[in-house]
C-alpha positions in Angstrom: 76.9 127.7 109.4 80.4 126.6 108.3 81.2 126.6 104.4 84.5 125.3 105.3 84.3 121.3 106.3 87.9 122.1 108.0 85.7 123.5 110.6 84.4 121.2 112.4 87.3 118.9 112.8 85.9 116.8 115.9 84.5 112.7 114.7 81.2 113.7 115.7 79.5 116.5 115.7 78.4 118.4 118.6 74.6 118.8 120.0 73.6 122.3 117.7 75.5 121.9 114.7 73.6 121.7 111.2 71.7 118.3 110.8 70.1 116.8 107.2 67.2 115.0 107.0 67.4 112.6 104.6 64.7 110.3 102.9 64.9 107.5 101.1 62.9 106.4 97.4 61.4 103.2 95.9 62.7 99.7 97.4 62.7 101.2 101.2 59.0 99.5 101.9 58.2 97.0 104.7 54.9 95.6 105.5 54.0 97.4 108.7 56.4 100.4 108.4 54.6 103.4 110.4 52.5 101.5 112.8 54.9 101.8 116.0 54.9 105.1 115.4 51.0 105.8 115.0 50.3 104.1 118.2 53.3 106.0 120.3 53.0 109.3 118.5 50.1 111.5 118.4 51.9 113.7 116.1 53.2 111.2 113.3 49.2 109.8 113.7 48.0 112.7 112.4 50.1 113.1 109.6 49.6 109.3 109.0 45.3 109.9 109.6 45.7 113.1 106.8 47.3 110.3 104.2 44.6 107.8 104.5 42.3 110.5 104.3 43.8 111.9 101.2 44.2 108.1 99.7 41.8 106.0 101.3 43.3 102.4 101.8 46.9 103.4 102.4 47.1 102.6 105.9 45.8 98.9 105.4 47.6 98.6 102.2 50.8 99.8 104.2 50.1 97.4 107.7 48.8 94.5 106.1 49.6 94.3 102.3 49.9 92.2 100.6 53.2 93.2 99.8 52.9 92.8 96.4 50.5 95.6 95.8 52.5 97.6 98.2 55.5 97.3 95.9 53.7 98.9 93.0 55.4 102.1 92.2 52.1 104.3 92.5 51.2 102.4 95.9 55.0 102.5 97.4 55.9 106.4 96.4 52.7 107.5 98.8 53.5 104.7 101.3 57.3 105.7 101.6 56.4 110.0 101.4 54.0 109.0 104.0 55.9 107.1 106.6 59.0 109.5 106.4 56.6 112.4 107.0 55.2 110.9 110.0 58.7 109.7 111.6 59.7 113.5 111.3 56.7 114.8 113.0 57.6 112.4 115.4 61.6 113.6 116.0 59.7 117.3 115.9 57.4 116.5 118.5 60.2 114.8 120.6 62.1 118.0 120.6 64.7 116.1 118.8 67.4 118.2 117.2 66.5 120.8 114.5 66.6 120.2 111.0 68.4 122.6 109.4 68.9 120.8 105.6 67.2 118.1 103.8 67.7 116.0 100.9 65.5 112.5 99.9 66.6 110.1 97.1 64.2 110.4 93.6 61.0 110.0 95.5 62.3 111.2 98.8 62.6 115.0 97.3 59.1 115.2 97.5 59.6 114.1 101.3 62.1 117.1 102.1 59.8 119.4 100.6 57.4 118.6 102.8 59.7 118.6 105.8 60.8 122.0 104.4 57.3 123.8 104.2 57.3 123.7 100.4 54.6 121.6 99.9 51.6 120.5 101.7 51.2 116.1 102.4 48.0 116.2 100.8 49.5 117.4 97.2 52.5 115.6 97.7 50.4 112.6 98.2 48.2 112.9 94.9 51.2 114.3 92.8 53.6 111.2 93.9 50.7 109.0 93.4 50.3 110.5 89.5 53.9 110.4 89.3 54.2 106.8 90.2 51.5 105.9 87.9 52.8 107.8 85.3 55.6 105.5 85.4 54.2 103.2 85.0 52.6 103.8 82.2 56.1 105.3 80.2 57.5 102.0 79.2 55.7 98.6 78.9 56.9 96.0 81.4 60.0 93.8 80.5 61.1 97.0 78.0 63.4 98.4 80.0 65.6 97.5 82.8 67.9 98.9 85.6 71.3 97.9 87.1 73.3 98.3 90.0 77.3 98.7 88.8 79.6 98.6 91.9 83.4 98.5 92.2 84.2 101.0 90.0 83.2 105.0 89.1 80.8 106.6 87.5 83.4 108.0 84.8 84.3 104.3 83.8 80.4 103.5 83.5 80.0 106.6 81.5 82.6 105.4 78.8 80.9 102.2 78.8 77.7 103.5 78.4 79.0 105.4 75.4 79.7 102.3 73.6 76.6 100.6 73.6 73.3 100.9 71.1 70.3 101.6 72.3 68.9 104.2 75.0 71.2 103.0 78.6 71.8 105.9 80.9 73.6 107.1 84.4 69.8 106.8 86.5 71.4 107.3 90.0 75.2 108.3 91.2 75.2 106.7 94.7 78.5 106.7 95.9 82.2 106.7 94.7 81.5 102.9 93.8 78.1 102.7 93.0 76.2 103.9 90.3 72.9 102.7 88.8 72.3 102.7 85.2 68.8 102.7 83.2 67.1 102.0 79.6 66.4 99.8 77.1 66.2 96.4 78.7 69.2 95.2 75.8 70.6 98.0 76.2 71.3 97.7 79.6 72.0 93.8 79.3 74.8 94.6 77.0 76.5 97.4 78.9 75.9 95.2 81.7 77.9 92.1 79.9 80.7 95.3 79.2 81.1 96.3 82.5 82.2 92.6 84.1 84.4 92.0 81.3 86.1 95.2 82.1 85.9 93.9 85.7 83.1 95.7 87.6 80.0 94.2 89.3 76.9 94.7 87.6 74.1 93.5 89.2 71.0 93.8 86.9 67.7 95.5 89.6 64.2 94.1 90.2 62.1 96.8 89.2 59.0 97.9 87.0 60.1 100.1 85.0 63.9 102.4 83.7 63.4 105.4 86.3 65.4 108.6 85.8 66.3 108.0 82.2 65.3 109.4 78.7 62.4 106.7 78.7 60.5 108.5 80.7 59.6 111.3 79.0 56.2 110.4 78.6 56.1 110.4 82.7 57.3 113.9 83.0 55.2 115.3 80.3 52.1 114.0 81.9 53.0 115.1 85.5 53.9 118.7 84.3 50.4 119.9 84.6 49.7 118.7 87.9 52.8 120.3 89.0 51.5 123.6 86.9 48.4 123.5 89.0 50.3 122.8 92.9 51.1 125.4 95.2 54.5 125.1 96.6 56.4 127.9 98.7 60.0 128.6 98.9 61.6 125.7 101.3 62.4 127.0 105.3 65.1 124.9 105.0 68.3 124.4 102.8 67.0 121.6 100.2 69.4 120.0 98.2 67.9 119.1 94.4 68.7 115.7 92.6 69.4 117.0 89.5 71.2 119.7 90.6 72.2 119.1 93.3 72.0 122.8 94.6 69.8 124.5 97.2 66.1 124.8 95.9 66.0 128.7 97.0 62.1 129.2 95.4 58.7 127.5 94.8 59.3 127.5 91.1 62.4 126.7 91.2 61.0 123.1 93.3 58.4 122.8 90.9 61.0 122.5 87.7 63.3 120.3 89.5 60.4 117.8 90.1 59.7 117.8 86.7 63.4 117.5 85.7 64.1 114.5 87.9 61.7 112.2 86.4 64.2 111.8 83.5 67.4 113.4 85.2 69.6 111.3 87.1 69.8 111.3 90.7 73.1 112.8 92.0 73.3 111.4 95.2 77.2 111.2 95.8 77.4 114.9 94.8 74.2 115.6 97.3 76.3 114.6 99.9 79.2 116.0 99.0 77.2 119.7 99.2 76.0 118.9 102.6 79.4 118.1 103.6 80.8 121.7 102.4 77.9 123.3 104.3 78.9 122.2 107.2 76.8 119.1 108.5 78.2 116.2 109.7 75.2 114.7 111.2 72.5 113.1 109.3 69.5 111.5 110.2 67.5 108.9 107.8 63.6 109.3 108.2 61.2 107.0 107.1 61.7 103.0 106.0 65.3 101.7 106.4 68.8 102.7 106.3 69.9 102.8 102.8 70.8 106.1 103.0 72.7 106.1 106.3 75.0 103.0 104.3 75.6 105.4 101.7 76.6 108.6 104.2 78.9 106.2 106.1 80.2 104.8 102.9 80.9 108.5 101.3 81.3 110.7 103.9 84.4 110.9 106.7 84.1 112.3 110.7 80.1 111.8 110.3 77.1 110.9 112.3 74.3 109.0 110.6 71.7 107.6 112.5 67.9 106.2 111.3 64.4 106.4 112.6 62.0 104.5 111.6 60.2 103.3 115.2 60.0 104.9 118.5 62.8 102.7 119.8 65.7 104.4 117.1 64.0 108.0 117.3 64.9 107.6 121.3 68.3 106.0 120.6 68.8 109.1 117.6 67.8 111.7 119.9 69.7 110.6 122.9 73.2 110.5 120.4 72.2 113.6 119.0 71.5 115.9 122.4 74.2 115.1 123.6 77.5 116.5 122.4 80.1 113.7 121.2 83.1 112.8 123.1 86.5 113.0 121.1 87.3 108.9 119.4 83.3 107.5 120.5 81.7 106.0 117.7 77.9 106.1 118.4 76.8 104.5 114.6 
């Protein structure tokens, strides 16, 4: 595997080269997300028939809603590990290119463990499911807030962010232009008032609760236990960590990180930016939406990132990817 990105210089990569998995977290949801893929797959409807079997009324609550309920955080976190596991069981059983790294955004993490052997779908399920309630629970609704902040980096945000009173943190570090910050609902509407007049685009988020900040402490103290108490094996693949983004190399190490991330930001940007150094230049977005195929495109140079979600994109993803790329095509 190249640790040198100068080494694979062609605009796509060719048919054998290293490929990421990525999956995506909260606000990927559809009504009806999976349900292609149970009736074409037999693979992706077992992992699907293990979920409902672990939480009974997730397939319903995932086909038919109502949506509301599905947005929940402790209903969408299953839901979301649920559906990405599937679609990869899918691309596995379709002989579709090896994984070789993965990497999921906040809630995804659990997804790539998964993918990677590190943990099974039916603890995943219930620990995702405590985690989501947990939450929940850490700060009473209209307390805190989130915000997207977009045309300008994460070091201008972070001297904003300094000036401000109250609890308002760096939650998520998307790409070189957006980053998502996290707190104190005033807190956040006052470095959100900062940031336009300093000419940035803050865009305030519709959300439940101020994930991957301080205010959840409360949510990673209660979810420490059940992550005491889960088995997890060291990943057969090359995971990349949110908090650390660095290669999860043991079970315990996986277990920490989990725990960490609650309150520790999500370092998307620099995620990418490992994967890149390693060597891949395709990627491949499992699960609900393509989020985090945008963000590769908008990050990353001389790339391939593709989504599946159905059995129609898994076909078009595998045909791109089995095929080795001819110098100048653009396939995204």
């Amino acid at each position: 595997m190249p640790e040198d990105p100068t080494t694979v210089p062609a605009r796509h990569a060719a048919a054998g080269s290293p490929l990421a998995a990525l999956f995506p977290g909260q606000g990927s949801q559809v009504l009806g997300m999976g349900h292609a893929l149970f009736e074409a797959s037999p693979a992706a409807r077992a992992v699907l028939d293990e979920a409902e079997a672990t939480l009974p009324g997730l397939l319903s609550l995932m086909w038919e809603g109502p949506a509301e309920t599905l947005q929940l955080t402790a209903n969408q976190q299953p839901a979301l590990l649920t559906v990405s596991t599937a679609a990869v069981a899918a691309w596995r059983e379709a002989n579709g290119a090896s994984i070789t790294h993965a990497a999921g955004h906040s809630l995804g993490e659990y997804s790539a463990l998964v993918t990677a052997g590190s943990l099974t779908l039916a603890d995943a399920l219930r620990l995702v499911r405590a985690r989501g309630e947990a939450m929940q629970r850490a700060v009473p609704e209209g307390q805190g807030a989130m915000a997207a902040v977009l045309k300008t980096d994460a070091e201008h945000v972070a001297r904003v962010l300094a000036s401000i009173d109250g609890v308002v943190e760096i939650a998520n570090r998307n790409s070189p232009q957006q980053t998502v910050i996290s707190g104190a609902a005033e807190a956040v509407a006052a470095a959100v008032e900062r940031l336009r007049a300093e000419g940035a685009r803050a865009v305030p988020l519709k959300v439940s609760a101020p994930f991957h900040c301080s205010l959840m402490a409360s949510a990673a103290a209660e979810l420490a236990p059940l992550l005491a108490t889960t088995a997890f094996a060291p990943p057969m693949l090359s995971v990349i960590a949110n908090v650390s983004a660095d290669v999860i190399r043991t079970g315990d190490e996986a277990r920490a990180l989990l725990e960490r991330q609650v309150t520790g930001p999500v370092r998307w940007l620099e995620t990418l930016e490992r994967l890149y150094t390693a060597g891949v230049r395709r990627f491949v977005e499992f699960g609900s939406g393509t989020v985090l195929t945008a963000l590769v495109e908008r990050t990353l140079e001389d790339v391939t990132a593709l989504a599946v979600n159905d059995p129609a994109s898994l076909r078009s993803a595998h045909a791109a990817l089995t095929h080795a790329s001819v110098p100048g095509e653009d396939r995204r």
